[in-house]
C-alpha positions in Angstrom: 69.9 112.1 128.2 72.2 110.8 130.4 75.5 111.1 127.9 73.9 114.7 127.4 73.9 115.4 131.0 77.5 114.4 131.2 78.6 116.3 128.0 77.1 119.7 130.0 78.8 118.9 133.4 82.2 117.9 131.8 82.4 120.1 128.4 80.2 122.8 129.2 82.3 123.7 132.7 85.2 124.9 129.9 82.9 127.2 128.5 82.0 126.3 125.2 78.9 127.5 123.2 75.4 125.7 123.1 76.1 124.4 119.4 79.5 122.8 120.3 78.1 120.4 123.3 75.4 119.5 120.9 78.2 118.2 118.7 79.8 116.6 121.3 76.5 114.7 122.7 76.1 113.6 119.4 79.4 112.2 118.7 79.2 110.1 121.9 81.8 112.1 123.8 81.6 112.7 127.5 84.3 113.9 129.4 87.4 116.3 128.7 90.8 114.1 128.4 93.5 115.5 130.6 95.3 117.6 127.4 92.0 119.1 126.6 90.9 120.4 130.3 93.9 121.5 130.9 94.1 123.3 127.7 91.1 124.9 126.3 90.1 127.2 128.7 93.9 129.0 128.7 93.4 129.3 124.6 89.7 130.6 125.1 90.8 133.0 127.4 93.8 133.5 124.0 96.9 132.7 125.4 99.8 131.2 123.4 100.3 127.0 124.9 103.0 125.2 124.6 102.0 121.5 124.9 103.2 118.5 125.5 101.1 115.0 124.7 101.1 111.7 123.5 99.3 110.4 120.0 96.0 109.5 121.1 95.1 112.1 124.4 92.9 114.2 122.3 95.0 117.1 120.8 92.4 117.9 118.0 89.9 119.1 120.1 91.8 120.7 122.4 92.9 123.6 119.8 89.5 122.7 117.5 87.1 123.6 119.9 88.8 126.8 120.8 88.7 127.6 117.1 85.2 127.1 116.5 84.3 128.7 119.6 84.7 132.2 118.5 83.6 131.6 114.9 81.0 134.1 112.9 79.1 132.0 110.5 77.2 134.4 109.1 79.4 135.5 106.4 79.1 134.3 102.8 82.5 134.1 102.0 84.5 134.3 105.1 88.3 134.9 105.3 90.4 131.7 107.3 90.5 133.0 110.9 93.0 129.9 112.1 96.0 128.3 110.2 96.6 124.9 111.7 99.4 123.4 110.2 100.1 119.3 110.5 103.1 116.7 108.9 101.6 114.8 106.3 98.3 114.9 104.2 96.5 111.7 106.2 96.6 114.2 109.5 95.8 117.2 107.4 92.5 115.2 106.3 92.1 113.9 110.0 92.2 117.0 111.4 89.9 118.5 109.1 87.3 116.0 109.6 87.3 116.6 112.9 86.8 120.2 112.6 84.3 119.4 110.0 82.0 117.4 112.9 82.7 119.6 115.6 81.4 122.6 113.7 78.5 121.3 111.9 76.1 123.0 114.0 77.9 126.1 113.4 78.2 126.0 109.4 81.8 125.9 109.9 84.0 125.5 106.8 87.2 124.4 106.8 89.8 123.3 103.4 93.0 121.1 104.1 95.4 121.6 101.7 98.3 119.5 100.8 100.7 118.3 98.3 99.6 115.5 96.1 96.3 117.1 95.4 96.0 119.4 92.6 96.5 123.2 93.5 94.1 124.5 91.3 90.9 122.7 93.1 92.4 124.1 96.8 92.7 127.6 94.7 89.4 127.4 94.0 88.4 126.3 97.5 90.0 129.2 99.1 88.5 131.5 97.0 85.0 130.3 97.6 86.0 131.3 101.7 86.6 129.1 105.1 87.1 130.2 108.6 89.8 127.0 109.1 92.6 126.0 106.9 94.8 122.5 107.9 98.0 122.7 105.9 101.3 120.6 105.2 103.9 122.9 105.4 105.5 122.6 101.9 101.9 123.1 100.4 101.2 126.5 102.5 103.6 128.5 101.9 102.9 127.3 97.7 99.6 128.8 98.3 101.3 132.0 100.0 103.7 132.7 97.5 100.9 132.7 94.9 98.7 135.3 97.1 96.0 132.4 97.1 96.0 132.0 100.7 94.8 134.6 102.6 97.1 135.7 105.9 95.4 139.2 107.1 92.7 137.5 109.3 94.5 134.9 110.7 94.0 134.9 114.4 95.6 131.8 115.7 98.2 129.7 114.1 98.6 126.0 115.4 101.6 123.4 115.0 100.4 120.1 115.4 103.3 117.5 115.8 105.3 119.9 115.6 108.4 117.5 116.3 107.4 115.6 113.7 107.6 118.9 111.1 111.0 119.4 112.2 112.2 116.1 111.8 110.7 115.9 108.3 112.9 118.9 107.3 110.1 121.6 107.4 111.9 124.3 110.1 112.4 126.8 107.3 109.4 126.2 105.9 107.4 126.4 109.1 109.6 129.8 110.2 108.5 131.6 107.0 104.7 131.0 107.4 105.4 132.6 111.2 106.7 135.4 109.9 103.9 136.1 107.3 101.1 135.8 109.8 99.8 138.7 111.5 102.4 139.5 115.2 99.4 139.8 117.1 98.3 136.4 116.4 97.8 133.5 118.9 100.4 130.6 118.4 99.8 127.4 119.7 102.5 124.8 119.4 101.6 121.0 120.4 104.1 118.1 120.2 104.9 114.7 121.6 108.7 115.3 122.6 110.2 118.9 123.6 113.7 119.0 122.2 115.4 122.2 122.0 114.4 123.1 119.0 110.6 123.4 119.7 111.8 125.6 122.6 113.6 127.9 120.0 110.7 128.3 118.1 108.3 128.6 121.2 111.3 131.4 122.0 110.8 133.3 118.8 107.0 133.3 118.2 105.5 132.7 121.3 104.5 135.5 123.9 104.8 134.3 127.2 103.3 130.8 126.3 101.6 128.8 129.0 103.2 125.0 129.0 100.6 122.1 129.7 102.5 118.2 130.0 100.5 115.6 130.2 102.3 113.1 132.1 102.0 109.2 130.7 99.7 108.1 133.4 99.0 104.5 133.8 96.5 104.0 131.2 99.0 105.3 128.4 101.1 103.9 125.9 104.8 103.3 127.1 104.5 102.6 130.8 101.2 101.1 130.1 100.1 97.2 131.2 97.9 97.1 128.7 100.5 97.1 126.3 102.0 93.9 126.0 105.8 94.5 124.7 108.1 92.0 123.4 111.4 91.7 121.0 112.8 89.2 118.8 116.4 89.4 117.6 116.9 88.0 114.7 119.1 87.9 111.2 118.2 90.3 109.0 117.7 88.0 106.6 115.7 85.6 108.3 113.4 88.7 109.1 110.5 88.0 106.9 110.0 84.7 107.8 110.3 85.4 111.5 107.4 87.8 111.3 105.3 85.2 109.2 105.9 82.2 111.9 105.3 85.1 115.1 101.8 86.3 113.3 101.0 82.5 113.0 101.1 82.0 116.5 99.8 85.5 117.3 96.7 85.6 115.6 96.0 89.4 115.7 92.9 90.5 114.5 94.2 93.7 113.0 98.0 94.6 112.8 100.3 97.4 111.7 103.4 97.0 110.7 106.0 99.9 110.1 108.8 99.3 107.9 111.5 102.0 106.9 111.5 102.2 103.5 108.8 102.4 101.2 110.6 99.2 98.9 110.8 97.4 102.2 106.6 97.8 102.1 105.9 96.7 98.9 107.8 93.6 99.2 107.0 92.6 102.6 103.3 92.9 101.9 103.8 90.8 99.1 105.3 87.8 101.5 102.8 88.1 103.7 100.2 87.7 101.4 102.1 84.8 99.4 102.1 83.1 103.0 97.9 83.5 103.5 97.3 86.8 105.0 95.5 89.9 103.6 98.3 92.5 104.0 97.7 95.9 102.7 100.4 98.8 101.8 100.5 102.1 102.4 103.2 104.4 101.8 104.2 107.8 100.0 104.5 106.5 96.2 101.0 105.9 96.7 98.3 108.5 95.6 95.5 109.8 97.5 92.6 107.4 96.1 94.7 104.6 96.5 95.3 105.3 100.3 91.7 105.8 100.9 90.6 102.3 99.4 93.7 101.1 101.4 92.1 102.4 105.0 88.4 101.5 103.6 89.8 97.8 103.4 91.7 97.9 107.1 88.7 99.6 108.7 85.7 97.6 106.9 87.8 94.3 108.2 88.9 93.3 105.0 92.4 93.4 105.4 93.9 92.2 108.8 97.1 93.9 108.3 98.4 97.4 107.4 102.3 97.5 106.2 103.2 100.6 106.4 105.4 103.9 106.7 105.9 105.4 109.9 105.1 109.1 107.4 102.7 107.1 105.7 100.9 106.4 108.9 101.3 109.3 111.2 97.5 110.1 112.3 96.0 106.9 111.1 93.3 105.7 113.9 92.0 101.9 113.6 89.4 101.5 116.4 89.9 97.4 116.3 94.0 97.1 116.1 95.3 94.6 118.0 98.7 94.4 117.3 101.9 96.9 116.4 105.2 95.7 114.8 107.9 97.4 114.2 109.6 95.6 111.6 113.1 97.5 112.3 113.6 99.2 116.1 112.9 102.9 115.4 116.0 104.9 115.4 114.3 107.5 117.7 112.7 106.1 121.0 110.0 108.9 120.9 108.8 106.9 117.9 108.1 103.8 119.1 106.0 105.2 122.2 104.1 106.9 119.0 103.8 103.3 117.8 102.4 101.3 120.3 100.3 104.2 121.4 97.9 102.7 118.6 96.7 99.7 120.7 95.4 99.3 124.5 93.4 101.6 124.6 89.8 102.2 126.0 90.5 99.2 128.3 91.8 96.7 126.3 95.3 94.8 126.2 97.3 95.0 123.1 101.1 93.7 121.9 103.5 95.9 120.4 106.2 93.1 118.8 109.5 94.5 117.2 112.2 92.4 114.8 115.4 93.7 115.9 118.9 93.6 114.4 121.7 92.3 116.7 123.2 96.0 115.5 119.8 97.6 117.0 120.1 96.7 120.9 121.9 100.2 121.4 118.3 101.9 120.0 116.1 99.4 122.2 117.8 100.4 125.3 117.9 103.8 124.9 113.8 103.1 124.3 113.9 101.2 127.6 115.1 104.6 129.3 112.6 106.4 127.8 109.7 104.2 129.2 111.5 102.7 132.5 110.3 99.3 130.9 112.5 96.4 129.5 111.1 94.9 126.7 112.0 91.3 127.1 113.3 89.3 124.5 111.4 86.3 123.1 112.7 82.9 121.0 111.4 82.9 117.4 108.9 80.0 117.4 110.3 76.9 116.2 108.8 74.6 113.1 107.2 72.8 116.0 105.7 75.2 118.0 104.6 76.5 114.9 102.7 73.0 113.8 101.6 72.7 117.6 99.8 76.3 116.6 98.3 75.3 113.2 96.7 72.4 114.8 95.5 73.9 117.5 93.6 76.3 115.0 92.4 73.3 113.1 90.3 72.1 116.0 89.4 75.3 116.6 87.4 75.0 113.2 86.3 71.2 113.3 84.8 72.3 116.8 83.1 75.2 115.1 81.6 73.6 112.0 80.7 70.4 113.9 78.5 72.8 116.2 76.7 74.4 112.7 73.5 73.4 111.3 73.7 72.0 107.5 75.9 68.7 107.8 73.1 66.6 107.2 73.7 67.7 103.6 76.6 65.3 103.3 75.6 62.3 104.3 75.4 61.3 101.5 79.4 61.1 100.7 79.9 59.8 104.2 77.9 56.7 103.0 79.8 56.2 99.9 83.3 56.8 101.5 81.9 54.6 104.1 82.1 51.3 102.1 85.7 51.2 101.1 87.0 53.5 104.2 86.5 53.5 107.9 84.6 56.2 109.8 88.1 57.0 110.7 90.2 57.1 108.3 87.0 59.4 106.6 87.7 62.0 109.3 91.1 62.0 109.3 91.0 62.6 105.9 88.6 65.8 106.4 90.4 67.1 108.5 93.4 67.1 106.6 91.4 68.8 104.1 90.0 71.7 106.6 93.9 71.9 107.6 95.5 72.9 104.0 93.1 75.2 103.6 93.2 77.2 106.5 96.7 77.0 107.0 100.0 78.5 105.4 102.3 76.6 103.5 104.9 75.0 106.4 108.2 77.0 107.2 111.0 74.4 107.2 113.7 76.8 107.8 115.0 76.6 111.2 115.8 80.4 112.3 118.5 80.8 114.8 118.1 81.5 118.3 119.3 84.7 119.4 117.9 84.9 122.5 120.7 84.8 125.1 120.8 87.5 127.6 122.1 91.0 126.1 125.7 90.5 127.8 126.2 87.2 125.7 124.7 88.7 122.7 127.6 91.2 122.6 129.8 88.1 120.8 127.4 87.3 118.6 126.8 91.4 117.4 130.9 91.2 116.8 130.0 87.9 114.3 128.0 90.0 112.6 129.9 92.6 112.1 132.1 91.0 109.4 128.7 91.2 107.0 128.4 94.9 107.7 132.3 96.3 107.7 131.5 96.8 103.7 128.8 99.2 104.9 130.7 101.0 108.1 134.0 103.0 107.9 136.7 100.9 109.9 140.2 101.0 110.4 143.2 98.9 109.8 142.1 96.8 113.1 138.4 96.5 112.3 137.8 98.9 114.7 134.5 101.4 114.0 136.1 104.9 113.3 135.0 108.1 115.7 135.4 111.8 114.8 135.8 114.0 117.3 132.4 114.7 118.8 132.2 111.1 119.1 130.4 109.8 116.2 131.0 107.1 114.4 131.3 106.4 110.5 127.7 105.6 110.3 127.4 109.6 110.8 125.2 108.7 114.1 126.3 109.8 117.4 125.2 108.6 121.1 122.5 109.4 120.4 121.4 108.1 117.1 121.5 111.3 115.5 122.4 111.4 111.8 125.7 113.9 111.3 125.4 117.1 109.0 128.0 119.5 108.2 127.6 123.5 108.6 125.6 123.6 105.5 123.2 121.5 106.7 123.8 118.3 104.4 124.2 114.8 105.2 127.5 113.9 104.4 128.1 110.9 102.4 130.8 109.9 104.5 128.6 110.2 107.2 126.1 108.3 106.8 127.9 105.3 105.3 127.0 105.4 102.3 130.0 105.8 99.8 132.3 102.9 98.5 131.0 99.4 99.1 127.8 100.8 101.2 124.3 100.0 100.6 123.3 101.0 97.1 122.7 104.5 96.8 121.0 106.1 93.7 121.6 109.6 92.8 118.4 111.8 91.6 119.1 115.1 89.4 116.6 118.0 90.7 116.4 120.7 88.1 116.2 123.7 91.0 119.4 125.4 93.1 120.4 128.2 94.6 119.0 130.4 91.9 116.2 129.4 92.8 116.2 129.8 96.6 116.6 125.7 97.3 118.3 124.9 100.3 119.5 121.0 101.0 116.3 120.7 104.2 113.8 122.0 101.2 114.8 118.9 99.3 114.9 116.2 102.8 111.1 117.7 103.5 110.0 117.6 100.2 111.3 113.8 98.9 109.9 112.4 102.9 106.5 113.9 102.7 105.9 112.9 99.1 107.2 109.3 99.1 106.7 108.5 102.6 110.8 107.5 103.1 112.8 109.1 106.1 115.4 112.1 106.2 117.6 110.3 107.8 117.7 107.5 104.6 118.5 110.4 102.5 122.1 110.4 101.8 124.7 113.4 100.4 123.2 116.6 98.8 124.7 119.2 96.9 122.9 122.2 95.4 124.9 124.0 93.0 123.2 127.5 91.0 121.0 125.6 88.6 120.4 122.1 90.1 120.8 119.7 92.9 122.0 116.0 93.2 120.5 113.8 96.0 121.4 111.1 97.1 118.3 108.4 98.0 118.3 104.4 98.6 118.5 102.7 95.3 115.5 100.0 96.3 113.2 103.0 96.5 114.2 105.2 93.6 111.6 104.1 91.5 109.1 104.9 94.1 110.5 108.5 94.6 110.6 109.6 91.3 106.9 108.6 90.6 105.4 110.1 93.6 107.8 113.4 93.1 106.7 113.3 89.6 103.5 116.1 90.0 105.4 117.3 93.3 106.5 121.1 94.1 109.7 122.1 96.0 108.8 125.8 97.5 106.5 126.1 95.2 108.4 125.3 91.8 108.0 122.5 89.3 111.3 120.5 89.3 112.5 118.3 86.6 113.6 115.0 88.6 115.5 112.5 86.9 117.9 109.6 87.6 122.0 111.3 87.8 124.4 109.3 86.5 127.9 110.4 87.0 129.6 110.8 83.7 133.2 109.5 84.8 
């Protein structure tokens, strides 16, 4: 009665219907967050929003509820009154699961739709009618080109994370579904960051939109001290090891950590398990059943850590994680905030750990102007602190069985062992025993300390250098070369943006890539300009299907009848199976290794 009671003075003071407070009583909620007071009552009353939040402050129901409000369930086959479209499949399922349980009271139906699934069964869906559809972009306009998805009723159209659309390549995509919805529609837009180009697209689309920010207050991820946020630097090839000895002492009792590339997953999830941990993957070369069991396993408890894709784990929610790693500093700081929004929350204090590169100090202190926080830098534990932990974890256990009932049972071997041994030498030998097996095979590889203050560190990011100069254009002097607007070889500039030329590719020069580079695999698409492929189609596409990055995506050039990417060779495998049932605007491509013939 009491959560009830708080439901009607915090929910029902926005003006939502009878069947919706139920719903909210019953899922245990009790007052509006910040986003969603200040939100639902301008899109009840049907205004266009422009918003601004954080992962986390409750962005689903703030345009849900709205949705459901003005439902009419009384139709057998209704037509989809509200397109909401999201980044990947894992939010498009999120989403619609949250719709699902808002609306239950209210019969609502609701289909998410998304590549990776067969079309056919979301056909088939549609057909049978919905009042909500929760899209990726790529898959929506498919189901618009082939008339299966039906636009004439559509009164409001939301872009969730709608940064993250962009960034994934989908702006095309996302301005052609605009402009096949109805003008007179309502268009809400919510994102994390505001960069100019959301402000285009509010420009174009939005009539006179009302802006809600939610500031990070206090209790937020980023300024937050609840968040407990520190960096290592280390060799990258001393990496995984690093991250084995800092879990050791760390202990967390649920983890995720985000690698870049989906190779980079598989075989870090394979060292961490080979050192005693239950590491899960999850990335875009995986299919949709796998994925599920994977989240069953993190949420059930089963698996105490999640290595993972930042696409691959964009709307994940684990109520019990403790811990956040990113394995490489993000390239955007908007990212990490994203990141470590996962833990302290609801009150409790979480760590947010990342491995970084001597390279990558540039990226952590632009995220330290994003925050107003330095993330201090911590030493790598040493092979002794690292035994000082084990043991202490050790006792930890003697102390626990010795206070369990059932020891009488072995009596018996203590008298036995007792005439040729001491008492002593019997429970040393024990405890050796409880040791191995709870413990990971030792670490006897001392990894450097790289810990100085930044200003030293600059000497030690030049010594580096000579590993990377095969990677990073340089002149006669060694010197990094600039272009004119001031980027570097790498194709990055101040700001860590990846180059592209007027046609909208990323230039192989650019990005580093060519002679003596990184390996770099070329994939043959079987689609060009004939038919209607631009170079974003194929950046959204490859990242939403295999869970990889646009900016790891190399040269592209789309000739009449084809189209040659280029993608990191370690993870060419990956993209070519999970691209292999894939659609790019909404034709079957023929994807294949290229070879160059000379």
């Amino acid at each position: 009665m009491e959560n009830e009671r708080s439901v009607e003075s915090g929910f029902a003071d926005l003006g939502l219907r009878a069947e919706l407070l139920g719903a909210l009583s019953g899922l245990g909620y009790e007052e509006p967050t910040p986003i969603q007071r200040e939100a639902i009552p301008h899109l009840l009353a049907g205004r266009d929003l422009l918003g601004q939040a954080a992962t986390g402050t409750g962005k689903t129901a703030a345009f849900a509820l709205p949705i459901l409000q003005v439902l009419d369930a009384r139709e057998d086959r209704p037509l989809p009154v509200a397109l909401v479209l999201v980044p990947t499949r894992e939010l498009a399922m999120q989403v619609s699961e949250a719709v699902y349980k808002y609306g239950h009271d209210l019969r609502a139906r609701c289909v998410p739709i998304y590549g990776g699934q067969p079309i056919g069964r979301q056909i088939d869906a549609l057909r049978r009618g919905c009042h909500v559809v929760v899209a990726t972009p790529g898959r929506a306009l498919d189901h618009i080109r082939k008339n299966t998805l039906e636009l004439d009723s559509i009164a409001i159209v939301v872009l969730d994370e709608a940064d993250e659309m962009l960034d994934m390549g989908f702006a095309e995509d996302l301005e052609a579904i605009l402009e096949a919805t109805p003008p007179e529609r309502q268009t809400v837009l919510f994102s994390a960051t505001l960069p100019p180009r959301i402000n285009a697209i509010a420009r174009r689309h939005q009539r006179d939109p009302v802006r809600v920010t939610i500031e990070r207050s206090t209790s937020q991820a980023g300024t937050s001290p609840l968040v407990k946020q520190t960096a290592y630097l280390i060799p990258r090839h001393h990496k995984a090891a690093a991250l084995g000895r800092i879990l050791d002492i760390e202990a967390p009792e649920a983890a995720i950590v985000f690698c870049r590339t989906r190779g980079e997953v598989d075989q870090l999830t394979e060292t961490l398990n080979g050192r005693g941990y239950r590491a899960e993957a999850l990335h875009g070369g995986m299919d949709q059943e796998q994925r599920d069991r994977v989240m069953g396993r993190v949420r059930a408890g089963t698996a105490d850590l999640l290595i993972a894709t930042d696409v691959a784990a964009r709307g994940l929610d684990i109520d019990h994680l403790t811990h956040v790693v990113n394995y490489d500093v993000p390239s955007a700081p908007e990212s990490y905030v994203h990141r470590i929004g996962r833990v302290g929350r609801a009150g409790r204090v979480g760590v947010a750990i990342t491995l970084a590169e001597p390279r990558e100090q540039r990226q952590l202190q632009n995220i330290e102007r994003l925050t107003k926080q330095k993330i201090p830098f911590e030493k790598v534990p040493s092979i002794g602190a690292l035994r000082a932990r084990q043991m202490e974890l050790t006792t930890e256990t003697m102390r626990e069985t010795l206070a369990t009932d059932g020891l009488e049972h072995f009596e018996s071997v203590l008298r036995e062992l007792s005439d040729d041994f001491s008492i002593e030498q019997i429970a040393l030998a024990a405890i050796k025993l409880a040791h191995n097996a709870e413990q990971s095979t030792m670490d006897e590889i001392e990894i450097p300390d790289l810990s100085q203050p930044r200003d030293s560190r600059d000497r030690l990011e030049r010594s580096e250098r000579a590993d990377r100069s095969s990677r990073v254009g340089r002149d006669e002097r060694g010197r990094v070369g600039r272009d004119r607007f001031g980027r570097d070889r790498v194709g990055r500039d101040e700001r860590g943006r990846v180059g592209r030329d007027e046609r909208g590719r990323i230039g192989r020069d650019r990005v580093g890539r060519g002679r003596g580079g990184p390996a770099m695999a070329k994939l043959y698409v079987g689609l060009g300009r004939k038919a209607g492929i631009r170079p974003q189609d194929l950046v959204g596409a490859i990242a939403n299907e295999s869970g990889i990055s646009g900016r790891d995506i190399g040269d592209i050039k789309v000739s009449d009848q084809f189209s040659i990417v280029e993608v990191p060779g370690d993870d060419v495998e990956s993209i070519l199976r999970s691209m292999r049932h894939a659609s790019i605007r909404g034709k079957k491509a023929n994807i294949r290794r290229y070879r160059d013939e000379r």
